[in-house]
MARBA-3410 file (N, C-alpha, C, O; in Angstrom, 1 decimal):
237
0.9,-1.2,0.0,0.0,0.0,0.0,0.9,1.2,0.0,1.6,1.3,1.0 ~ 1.1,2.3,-0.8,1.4,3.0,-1.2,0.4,4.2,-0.4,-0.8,4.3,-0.5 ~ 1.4,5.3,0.6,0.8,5.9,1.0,2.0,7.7,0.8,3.2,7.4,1.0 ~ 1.9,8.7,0.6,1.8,9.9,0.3,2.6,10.6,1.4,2.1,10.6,2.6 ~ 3.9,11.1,0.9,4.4,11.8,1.9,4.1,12.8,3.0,4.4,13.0,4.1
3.2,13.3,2.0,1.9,14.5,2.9,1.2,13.7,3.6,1.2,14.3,4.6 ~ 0.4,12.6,3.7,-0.3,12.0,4.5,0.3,11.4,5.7,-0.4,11.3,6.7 ~ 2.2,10.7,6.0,2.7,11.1,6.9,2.9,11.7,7.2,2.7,11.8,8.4 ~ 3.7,12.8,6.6,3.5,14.3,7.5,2.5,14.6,8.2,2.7,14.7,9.4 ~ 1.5,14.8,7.7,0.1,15.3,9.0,-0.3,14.0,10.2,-0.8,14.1,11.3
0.2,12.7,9.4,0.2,11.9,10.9,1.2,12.2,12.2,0.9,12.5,13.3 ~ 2.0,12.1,11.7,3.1,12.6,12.8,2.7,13.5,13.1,2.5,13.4,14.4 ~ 2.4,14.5,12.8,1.6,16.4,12.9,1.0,15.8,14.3,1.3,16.2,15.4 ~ -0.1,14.8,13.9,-1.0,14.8,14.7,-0.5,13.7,15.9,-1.2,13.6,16.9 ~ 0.3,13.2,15.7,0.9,12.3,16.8,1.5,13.0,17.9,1.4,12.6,19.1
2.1,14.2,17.4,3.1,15.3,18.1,2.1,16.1,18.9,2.1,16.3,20.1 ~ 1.1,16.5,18.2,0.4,17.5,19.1,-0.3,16.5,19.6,-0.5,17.1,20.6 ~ -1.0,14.9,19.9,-1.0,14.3,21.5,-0.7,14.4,22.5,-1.2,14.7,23.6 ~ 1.1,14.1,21.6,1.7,14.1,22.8,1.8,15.3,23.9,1.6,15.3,25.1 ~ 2.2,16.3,23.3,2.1,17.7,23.8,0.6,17.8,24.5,0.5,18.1,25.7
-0.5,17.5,24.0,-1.6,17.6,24.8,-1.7,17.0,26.3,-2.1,17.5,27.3 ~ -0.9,15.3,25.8,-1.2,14.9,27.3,-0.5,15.4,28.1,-0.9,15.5,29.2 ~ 1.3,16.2,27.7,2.2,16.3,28.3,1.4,17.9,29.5,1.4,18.1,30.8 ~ 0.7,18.8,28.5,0.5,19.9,29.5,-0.7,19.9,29.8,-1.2,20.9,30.4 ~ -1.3,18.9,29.5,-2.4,18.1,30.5,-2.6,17.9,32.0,-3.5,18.0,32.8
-1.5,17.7,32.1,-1.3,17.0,33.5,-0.6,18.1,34.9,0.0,19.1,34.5 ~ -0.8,17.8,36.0,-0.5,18.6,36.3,1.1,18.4,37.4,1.7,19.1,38.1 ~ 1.1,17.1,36.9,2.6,16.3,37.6,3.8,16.6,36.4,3.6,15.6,35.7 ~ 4.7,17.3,35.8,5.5,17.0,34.8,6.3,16.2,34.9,6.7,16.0,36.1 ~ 6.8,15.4,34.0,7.8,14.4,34.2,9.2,15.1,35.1,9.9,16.1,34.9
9.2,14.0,36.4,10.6,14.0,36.9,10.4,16.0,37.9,11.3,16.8,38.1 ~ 9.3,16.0,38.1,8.9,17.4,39.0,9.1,17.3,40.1,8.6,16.3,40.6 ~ 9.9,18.2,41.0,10.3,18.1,42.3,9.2,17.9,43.2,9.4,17.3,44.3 ~ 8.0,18.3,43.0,6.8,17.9,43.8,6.6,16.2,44.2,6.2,15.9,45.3 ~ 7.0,15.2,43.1,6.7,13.7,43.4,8.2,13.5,43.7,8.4,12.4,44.3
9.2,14.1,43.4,10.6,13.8,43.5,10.8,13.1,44.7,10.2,13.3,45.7 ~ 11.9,11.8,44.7,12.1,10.8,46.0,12.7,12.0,47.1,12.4,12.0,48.3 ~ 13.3,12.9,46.6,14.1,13.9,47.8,12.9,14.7,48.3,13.2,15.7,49.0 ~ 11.5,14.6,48.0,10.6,14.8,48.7,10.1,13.7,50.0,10.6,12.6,50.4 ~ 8.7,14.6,50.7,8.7,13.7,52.1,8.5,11.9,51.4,9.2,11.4,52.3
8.4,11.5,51.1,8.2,10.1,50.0,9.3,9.2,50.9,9.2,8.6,52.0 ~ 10.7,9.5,49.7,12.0,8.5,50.6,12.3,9.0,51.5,12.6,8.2,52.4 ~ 12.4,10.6,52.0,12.8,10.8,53.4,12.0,9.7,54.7,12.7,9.1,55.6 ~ 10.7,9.6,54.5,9.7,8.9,55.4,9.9,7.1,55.4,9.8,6.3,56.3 ~ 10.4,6.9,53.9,9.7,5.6,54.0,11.0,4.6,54.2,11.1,3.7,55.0
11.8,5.1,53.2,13.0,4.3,52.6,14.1,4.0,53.8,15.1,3.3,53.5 ~ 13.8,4.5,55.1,14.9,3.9,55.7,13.7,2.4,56.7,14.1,1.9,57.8 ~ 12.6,2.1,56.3,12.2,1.0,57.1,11.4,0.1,56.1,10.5,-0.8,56.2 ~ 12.1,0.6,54.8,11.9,-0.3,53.6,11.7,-1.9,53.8,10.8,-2.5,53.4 ~ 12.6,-2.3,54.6,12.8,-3.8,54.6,11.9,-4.7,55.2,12.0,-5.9,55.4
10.9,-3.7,55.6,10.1,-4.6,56.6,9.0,-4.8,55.6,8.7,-3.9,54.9 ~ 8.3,-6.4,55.6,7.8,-6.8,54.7,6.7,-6.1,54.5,6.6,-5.4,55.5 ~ 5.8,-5.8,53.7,4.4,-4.9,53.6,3.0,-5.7,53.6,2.9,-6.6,52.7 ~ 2.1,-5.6,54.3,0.6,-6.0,54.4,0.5,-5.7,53.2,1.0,-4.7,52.8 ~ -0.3,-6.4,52.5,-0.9,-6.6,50.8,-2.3,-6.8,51.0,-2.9,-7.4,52.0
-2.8,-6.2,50.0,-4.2,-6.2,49.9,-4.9,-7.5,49.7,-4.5,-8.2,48.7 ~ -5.8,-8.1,50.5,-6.5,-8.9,50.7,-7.3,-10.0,49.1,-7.7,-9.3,48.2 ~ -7.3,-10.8,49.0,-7.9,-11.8,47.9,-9.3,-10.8,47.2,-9.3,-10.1,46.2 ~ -10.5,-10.9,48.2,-11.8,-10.7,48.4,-11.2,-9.3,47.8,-11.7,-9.0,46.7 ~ -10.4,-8.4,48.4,-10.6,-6.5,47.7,-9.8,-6.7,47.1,-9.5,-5.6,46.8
-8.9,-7.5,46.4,-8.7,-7.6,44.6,-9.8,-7.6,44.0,-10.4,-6.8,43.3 ~ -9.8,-8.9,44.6,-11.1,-9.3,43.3,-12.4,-7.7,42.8,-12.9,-7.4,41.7 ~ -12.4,-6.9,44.3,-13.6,-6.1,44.0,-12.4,-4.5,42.9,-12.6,-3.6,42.1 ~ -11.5,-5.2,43.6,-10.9,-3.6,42.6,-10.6,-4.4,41.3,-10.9,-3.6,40.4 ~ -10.3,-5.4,40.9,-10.5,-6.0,39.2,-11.8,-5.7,38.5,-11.8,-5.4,37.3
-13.0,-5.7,39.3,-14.2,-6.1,38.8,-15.0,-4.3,38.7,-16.0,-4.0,38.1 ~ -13.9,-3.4,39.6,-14.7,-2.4,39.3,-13.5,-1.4,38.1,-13.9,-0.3,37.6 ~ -12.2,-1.7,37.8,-11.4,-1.5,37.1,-11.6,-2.3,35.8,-11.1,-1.8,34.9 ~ -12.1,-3.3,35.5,-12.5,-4.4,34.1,-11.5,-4.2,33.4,-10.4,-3.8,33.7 ~ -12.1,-4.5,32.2,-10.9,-4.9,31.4,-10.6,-4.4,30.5,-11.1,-4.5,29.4
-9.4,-3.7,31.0,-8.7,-3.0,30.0,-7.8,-3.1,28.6,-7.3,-4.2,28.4 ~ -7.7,-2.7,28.2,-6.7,-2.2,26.7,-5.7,-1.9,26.9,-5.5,-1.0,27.6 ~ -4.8,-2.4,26.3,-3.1,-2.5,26.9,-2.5,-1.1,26.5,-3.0,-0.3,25.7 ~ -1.3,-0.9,27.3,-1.5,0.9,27.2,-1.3,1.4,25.9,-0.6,0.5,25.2 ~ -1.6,2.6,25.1,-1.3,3.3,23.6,0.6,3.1,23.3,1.3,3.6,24.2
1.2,2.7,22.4,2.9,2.6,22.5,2.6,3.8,22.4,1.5,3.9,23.1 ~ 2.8,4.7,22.0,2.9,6.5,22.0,3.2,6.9,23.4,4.0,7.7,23.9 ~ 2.2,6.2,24.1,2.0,7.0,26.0,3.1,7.2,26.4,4.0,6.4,26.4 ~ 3.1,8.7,26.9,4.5,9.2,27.1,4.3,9.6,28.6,3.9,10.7,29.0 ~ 4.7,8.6,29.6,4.6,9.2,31.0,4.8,10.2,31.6,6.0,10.4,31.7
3.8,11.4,32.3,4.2,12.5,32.5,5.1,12.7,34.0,5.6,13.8,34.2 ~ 5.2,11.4,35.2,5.7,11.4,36.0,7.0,10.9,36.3,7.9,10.6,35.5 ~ 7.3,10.7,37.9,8.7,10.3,37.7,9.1,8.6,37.3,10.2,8.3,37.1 ~ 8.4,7.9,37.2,8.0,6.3,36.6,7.4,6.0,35.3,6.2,6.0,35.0 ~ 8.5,5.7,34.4,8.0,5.7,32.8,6.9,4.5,32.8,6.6,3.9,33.9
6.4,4.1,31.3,5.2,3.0,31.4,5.5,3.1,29.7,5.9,4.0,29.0 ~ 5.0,1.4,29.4,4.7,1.5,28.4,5.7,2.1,26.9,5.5,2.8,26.0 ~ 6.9,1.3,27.4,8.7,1.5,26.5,8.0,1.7,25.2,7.2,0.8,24.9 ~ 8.3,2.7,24.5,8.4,2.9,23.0,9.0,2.5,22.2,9.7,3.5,21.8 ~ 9.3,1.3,21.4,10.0,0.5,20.5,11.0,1.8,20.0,12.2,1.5,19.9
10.7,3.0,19.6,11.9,3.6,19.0,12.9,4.2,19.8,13.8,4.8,19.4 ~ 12.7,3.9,21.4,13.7,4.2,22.4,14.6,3.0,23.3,15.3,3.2,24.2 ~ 14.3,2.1,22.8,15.0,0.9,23.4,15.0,-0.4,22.6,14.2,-0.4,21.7 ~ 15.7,-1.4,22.9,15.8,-2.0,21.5,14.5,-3.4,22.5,14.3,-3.5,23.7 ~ 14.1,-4.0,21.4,13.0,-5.5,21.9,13.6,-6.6,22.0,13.0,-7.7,21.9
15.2,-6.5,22.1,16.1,-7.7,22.7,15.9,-7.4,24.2,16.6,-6.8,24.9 ~ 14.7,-8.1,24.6,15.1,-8.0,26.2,15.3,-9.6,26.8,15.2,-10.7,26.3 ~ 15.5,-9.1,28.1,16.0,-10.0,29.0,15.0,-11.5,29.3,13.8,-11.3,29.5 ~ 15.3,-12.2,29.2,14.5,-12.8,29.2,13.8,-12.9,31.2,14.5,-12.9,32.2 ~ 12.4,-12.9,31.1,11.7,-13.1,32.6,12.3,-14.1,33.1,12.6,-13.8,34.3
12.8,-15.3,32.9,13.0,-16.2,34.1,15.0,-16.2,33.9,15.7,-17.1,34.4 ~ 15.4,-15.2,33.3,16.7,-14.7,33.6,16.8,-13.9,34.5,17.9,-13.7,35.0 ~ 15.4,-13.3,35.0,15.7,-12.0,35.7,15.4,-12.8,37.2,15.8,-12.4,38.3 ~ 14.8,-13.7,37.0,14.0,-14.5,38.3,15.0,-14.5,39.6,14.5,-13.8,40.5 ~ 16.3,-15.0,39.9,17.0,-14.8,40.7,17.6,-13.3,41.3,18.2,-13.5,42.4
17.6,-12.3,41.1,17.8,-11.0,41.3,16.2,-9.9,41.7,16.0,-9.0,42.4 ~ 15.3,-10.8,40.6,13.8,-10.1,41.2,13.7,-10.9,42.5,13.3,-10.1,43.4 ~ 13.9,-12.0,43.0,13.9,-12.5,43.8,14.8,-12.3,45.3,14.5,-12.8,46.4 ~ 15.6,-11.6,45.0,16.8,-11.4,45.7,15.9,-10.0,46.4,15.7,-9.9,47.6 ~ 15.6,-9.0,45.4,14.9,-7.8,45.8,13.8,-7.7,46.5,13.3,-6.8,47.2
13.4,-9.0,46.2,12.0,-9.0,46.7,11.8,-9.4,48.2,10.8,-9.1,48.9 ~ 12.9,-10.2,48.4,13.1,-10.8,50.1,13.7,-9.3,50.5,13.3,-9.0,51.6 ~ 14.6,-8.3,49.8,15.7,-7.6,50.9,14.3,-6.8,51.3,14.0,-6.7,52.5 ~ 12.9,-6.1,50.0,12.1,-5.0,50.6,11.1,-5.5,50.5,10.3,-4.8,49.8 ~ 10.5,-6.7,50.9,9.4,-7.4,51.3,8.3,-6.7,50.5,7.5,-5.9,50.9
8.6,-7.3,48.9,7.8,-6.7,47.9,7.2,-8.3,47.4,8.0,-9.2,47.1 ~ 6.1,-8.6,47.2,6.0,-9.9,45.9,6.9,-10.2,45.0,7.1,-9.1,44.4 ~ 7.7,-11.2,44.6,8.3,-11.1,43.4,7.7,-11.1,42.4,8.1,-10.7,41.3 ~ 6.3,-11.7,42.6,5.3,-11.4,41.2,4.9,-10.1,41.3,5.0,-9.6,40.2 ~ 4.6,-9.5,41.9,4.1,-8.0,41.6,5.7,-7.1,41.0,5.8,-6.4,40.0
6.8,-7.4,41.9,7.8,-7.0,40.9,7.9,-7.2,39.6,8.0,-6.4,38.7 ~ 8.0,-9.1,39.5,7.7,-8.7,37.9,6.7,-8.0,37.1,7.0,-7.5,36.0 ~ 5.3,-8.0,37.5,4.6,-7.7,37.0,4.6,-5.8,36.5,4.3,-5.1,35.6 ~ 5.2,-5.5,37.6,5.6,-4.3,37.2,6.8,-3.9,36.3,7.0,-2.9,35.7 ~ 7.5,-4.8,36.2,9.0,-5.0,35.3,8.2,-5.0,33.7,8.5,-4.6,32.6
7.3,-5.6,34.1,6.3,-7.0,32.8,5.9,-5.2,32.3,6.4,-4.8,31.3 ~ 5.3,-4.6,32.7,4.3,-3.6,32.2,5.2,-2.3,31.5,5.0,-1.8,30.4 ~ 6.3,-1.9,32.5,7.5,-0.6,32.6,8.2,-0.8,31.2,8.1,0.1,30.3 ~ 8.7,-1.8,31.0,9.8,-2.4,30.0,10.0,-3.4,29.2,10.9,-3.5,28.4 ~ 8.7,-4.5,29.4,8.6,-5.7,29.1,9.9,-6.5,29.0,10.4,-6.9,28.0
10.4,-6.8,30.8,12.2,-6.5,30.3,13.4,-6.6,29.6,14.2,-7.4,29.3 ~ 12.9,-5.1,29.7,14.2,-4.9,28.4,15.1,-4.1,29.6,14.5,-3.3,30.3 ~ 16.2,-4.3,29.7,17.0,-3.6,30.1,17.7,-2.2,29.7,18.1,-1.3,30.5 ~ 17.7,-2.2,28.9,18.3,-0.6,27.4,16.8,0.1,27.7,17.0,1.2,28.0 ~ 15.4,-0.2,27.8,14.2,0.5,27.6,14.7,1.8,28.1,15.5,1.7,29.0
14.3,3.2,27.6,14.2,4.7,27.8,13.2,4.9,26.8,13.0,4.6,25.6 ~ 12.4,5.7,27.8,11.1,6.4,27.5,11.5,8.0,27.2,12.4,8.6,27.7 ~ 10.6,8.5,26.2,10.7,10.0,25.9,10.8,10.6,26.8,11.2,11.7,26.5 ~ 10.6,10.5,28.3,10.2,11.2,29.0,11.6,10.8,29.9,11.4,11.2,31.0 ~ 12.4,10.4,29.8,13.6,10.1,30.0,13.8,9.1,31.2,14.8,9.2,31.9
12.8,8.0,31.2,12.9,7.1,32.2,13.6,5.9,31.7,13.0,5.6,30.7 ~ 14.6,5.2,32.0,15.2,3.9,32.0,15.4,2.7,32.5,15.0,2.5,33.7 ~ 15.8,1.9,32.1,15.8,0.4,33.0,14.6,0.1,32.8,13.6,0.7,32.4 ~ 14.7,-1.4,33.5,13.9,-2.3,33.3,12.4,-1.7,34.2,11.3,-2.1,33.8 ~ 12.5,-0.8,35.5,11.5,-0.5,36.0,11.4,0.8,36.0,10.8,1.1,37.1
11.7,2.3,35.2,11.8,2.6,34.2,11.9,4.3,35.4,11.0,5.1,35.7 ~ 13.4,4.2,35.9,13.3,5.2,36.8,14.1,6.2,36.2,15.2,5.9,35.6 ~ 13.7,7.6,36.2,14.0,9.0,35.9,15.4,9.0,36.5,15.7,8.0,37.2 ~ 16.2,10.0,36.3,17.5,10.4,36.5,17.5,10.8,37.8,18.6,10.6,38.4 ~ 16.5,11.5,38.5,16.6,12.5,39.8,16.1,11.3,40.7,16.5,11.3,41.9
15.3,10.3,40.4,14.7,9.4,41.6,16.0,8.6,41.4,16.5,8.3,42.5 ~ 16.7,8.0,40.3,17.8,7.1,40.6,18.7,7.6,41.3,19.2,6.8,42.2 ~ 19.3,9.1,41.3,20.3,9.7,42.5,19.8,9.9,43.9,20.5,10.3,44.8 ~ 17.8,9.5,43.9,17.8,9.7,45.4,17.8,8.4,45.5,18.5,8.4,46.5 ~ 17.6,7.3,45.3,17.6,6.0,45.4,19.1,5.3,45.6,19.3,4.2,46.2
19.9,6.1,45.0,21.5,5.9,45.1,21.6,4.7,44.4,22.2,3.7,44.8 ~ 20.9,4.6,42.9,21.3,4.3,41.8,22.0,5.2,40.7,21.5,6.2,40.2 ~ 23.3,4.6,40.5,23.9,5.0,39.7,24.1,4.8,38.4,24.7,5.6,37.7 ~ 23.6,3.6,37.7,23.2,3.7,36.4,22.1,2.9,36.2,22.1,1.6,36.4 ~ 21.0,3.5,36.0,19.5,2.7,36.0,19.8,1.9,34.7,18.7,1.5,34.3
20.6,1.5,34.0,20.5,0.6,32.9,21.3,-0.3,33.2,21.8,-1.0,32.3 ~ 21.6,-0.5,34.6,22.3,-1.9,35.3,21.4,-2.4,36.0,20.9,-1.9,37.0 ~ 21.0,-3.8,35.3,19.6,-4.3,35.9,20.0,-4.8,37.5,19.1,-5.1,38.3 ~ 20.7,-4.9,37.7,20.9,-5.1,39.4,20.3,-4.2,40.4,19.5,-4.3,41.3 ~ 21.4,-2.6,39.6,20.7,-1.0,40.5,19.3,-0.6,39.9,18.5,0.2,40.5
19.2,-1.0,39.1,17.4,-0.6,38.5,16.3,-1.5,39.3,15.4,-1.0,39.9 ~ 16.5,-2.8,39.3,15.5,-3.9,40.3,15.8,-3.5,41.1,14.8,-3.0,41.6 ~ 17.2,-3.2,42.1,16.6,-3.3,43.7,16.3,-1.3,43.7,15.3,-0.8,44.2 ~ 16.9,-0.8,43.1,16.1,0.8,43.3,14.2,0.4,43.1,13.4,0.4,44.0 ~ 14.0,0.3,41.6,12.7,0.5,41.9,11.7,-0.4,42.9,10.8,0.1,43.5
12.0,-1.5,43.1,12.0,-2.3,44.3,11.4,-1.5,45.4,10.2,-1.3,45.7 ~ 12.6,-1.1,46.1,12.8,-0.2,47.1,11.8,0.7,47.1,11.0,0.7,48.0 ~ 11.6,1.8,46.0,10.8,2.6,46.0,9.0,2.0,46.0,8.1,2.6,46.4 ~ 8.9,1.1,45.5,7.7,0.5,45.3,7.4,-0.6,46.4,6.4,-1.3,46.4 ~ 8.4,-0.8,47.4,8.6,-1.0,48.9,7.9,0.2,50.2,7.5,-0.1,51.3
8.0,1.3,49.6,7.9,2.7,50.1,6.9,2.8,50.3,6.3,2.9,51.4 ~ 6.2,3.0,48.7,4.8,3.0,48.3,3.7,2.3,49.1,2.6,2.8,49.3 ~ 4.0,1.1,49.4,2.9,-0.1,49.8,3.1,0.0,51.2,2.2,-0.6,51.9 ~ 4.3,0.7,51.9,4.1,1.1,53.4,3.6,2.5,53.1,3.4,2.8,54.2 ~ 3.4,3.2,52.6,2.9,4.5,52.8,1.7,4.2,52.9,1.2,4.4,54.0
0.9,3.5,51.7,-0.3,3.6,51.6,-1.1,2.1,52.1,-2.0,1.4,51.7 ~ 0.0,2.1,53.4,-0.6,0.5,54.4,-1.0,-0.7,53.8,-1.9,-1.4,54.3 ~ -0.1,-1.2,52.4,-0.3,-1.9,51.7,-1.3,-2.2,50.5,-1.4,-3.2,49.9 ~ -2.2,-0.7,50.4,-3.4,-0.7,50.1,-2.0,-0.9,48.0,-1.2,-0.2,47.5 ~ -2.6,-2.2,47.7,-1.7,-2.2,46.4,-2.1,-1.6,45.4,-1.2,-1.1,44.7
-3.2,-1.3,44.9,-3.7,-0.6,44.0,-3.5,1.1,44.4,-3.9,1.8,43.5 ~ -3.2,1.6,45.2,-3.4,2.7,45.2,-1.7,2.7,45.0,-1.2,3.4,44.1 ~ -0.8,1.9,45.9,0.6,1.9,45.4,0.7,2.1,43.9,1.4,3.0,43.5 ~ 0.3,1.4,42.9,0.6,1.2,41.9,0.0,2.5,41.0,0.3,2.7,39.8 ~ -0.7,3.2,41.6,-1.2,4.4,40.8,-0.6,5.5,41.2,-0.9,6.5,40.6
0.3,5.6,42.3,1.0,6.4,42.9,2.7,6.5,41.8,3.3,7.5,41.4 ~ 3.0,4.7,41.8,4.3,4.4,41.1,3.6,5.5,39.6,4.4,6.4,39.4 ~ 2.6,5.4,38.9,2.5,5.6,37.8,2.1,7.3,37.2,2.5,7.9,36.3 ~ 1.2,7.6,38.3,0.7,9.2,38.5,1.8,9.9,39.5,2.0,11.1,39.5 ~ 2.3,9.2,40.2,3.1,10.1,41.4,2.4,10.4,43.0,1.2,10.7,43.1
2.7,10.3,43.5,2.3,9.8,45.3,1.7,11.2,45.6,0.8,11.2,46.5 ~ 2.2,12.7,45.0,1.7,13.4,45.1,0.1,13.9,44.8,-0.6,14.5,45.5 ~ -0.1,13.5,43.6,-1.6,13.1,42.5,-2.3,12.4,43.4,-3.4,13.0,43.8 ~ -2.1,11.4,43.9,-2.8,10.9,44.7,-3.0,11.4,45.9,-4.2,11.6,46.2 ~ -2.0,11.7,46.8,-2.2,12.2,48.0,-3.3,13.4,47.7,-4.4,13.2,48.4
-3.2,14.7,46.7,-4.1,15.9,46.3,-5.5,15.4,46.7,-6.2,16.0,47.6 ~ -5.9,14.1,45.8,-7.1,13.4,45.8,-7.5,13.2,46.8,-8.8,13.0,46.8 ~ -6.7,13.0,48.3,-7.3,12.5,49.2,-7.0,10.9,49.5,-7.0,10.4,50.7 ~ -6.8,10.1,48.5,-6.6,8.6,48.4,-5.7,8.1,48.9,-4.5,8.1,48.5 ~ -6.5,7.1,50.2,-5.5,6.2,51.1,-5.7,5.1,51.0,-4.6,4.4,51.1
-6.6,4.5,50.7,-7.1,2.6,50.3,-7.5,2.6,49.3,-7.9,3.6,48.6 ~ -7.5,1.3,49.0,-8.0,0.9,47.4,-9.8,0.9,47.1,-10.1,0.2,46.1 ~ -10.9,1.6,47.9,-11.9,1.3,47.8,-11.8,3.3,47.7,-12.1,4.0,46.7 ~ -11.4,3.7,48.7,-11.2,5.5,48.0,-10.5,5.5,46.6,-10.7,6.5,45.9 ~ -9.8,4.6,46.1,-8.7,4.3,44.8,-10.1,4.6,43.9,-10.3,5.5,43.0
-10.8,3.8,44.3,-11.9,3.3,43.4,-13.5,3.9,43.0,-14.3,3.6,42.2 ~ -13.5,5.0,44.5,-14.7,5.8,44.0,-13.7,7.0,43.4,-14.3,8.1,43.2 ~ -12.8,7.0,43.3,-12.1,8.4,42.8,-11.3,8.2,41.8,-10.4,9.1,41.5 ~ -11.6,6.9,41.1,-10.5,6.2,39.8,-11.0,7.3,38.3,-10.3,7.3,37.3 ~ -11.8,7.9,38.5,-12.6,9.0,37.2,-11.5,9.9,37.2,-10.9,10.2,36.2
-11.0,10.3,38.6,-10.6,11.5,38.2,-9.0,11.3,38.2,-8.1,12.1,38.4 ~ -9.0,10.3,37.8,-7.5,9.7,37.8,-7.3,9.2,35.9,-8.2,8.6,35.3 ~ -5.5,9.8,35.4,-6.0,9.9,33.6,-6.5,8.3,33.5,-6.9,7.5,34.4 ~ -6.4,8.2,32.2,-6.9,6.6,31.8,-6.0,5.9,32.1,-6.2,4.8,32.6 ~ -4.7,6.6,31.6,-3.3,5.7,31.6,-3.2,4.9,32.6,-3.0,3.7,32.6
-3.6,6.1,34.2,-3.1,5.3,35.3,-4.1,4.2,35.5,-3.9,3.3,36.3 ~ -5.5,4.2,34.7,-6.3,3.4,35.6,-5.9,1.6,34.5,-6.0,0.5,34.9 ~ -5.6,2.1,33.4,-5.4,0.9,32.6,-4.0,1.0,32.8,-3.5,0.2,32.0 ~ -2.8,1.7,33.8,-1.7,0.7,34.1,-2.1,-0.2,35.2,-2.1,-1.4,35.0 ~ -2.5,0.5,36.9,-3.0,-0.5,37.6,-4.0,-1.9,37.3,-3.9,-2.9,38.0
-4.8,-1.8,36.6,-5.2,-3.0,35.9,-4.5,-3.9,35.5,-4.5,-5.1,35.8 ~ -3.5,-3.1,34.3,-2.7,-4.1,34.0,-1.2,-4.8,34.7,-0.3,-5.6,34.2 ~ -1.4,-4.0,36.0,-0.2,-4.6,36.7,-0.7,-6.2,37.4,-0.4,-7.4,37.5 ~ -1.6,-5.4,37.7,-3.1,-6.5,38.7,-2.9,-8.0,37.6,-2.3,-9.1,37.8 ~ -3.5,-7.6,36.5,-4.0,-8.4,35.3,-2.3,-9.6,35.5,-2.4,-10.8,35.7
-0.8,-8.8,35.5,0.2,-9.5,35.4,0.6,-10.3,36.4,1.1,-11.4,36.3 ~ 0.3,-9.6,37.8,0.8,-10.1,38.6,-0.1,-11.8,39.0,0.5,-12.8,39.6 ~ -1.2,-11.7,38.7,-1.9,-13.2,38.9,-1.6,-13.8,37.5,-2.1,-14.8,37.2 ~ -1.0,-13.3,36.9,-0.4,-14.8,35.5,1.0,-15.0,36.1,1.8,-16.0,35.9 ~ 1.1,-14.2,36.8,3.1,-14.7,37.3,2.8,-15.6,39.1,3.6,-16.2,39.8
1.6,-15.6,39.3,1.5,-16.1,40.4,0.7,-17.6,39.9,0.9,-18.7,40.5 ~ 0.1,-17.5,39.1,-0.6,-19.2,38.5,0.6,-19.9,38.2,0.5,-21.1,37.7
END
């Protein structure tokens, strides 16, 4: 099919001004000192990281799946506006990735030091990067769990495209999350993706406030926590 130089031109046109739309859309910008870890976030959380975290209950999954349904896997375009990329763009990282059960010993390792699931880690690896290690998002997030430049220096990762300091940083931080928000996992995971700030504005501390207040939260975040949800019980079957 033969298609007209002018007719890519105006696609791209219109790809570009999306993106710009969702970008000044939002009111978090990518990598903004408001969600920044050198905010109250890591000061609070990150030094009692290691203690395992209460997880949300079987019964309030199931009711946060059934009022989140079923989603559409995220747009490749989606250009994360916070400090946690989503959804790697094939023209920023290459689709030689790692293979999942290469990573299994090291997600595993992470997952005992900050009493995180190893399935919800991968599940979040599964969704960030599909892991790829090299993954970088437009929005300049890297590694396999797809951490910004300013959260990897508060994290005291030094090159987020070393899958060792990228798993146990985002780890750690997503260790943070699920004690902040008393394990409530769904609201962690919309915090990892909107920023802990976005949420905190809203008011949202459990996953049933997550959920009468999921409208005013963008699409992106509501079809990433779905699809983290959605991964983490195929890595646990």
């Amino acid at each position: 099919m033969n298609i007209q130089p002018s007719t890519i031109k105006e696609l791209l046109q219109l790809q570009l001004l999306n993106q710009l739309s969702l970008l000044s859309s939002s009111d978090s910008p990518a990598g903004s000192e408001e969600d920044s870890p050198f905010s109250d976030i890591l000061n609070s959380f990150l030094s009692a990281a290691t203690v395992p975290n209460k997880m949300t209950s079987g019964a309030d999954t199931a009711a946060i799946d059934g009022k989140l349904g079923a989603k559409a896997p995220l747009r490749p375009g989606y250009v994360p506006d916070l400090a946690w990329g989503t959804s790697m763009n094939p023209l920023y990282g290459s689709r030689d990735s790692f293979a999942a059960d290469a990573l299994n010993p090291l997600i595993d390792q992470a997952s005992r030091r900050y009493g995180v699931q190893s399935s919800l880690v991968k599940a979040v690896i599964d969704a960030e990067s599909s892991f790829n290690p090299n993954a970088v998002s437009r929005a300049g997030a890297k590694g396999l769990m797809q951490l910004m430049d300013g959260t990897s220096r508060g994290l005291g990762v030094s090159n987020p495209l070393d899958p060792e300091q990228n798993v146990h940083g985002g780890t750690q931080y997503l260790s943070g999350l699920l004690r902040k928000y008393n394990g409530n996992r769904a609201v962690a995971l919309a915090a990892y993706n909107a920023g802990p700030g976005r949420i905190d504005r809203l008011g949202i501390t459990t996953d049933q406030e997550l959920m009468s207040k999921l409208h005013l939260l963008p699409s992106e975040t509501q079809d990433y926590v779905s699809k983290v949800m959605r991964l983490q019980r195929q890595y646990e079957a």
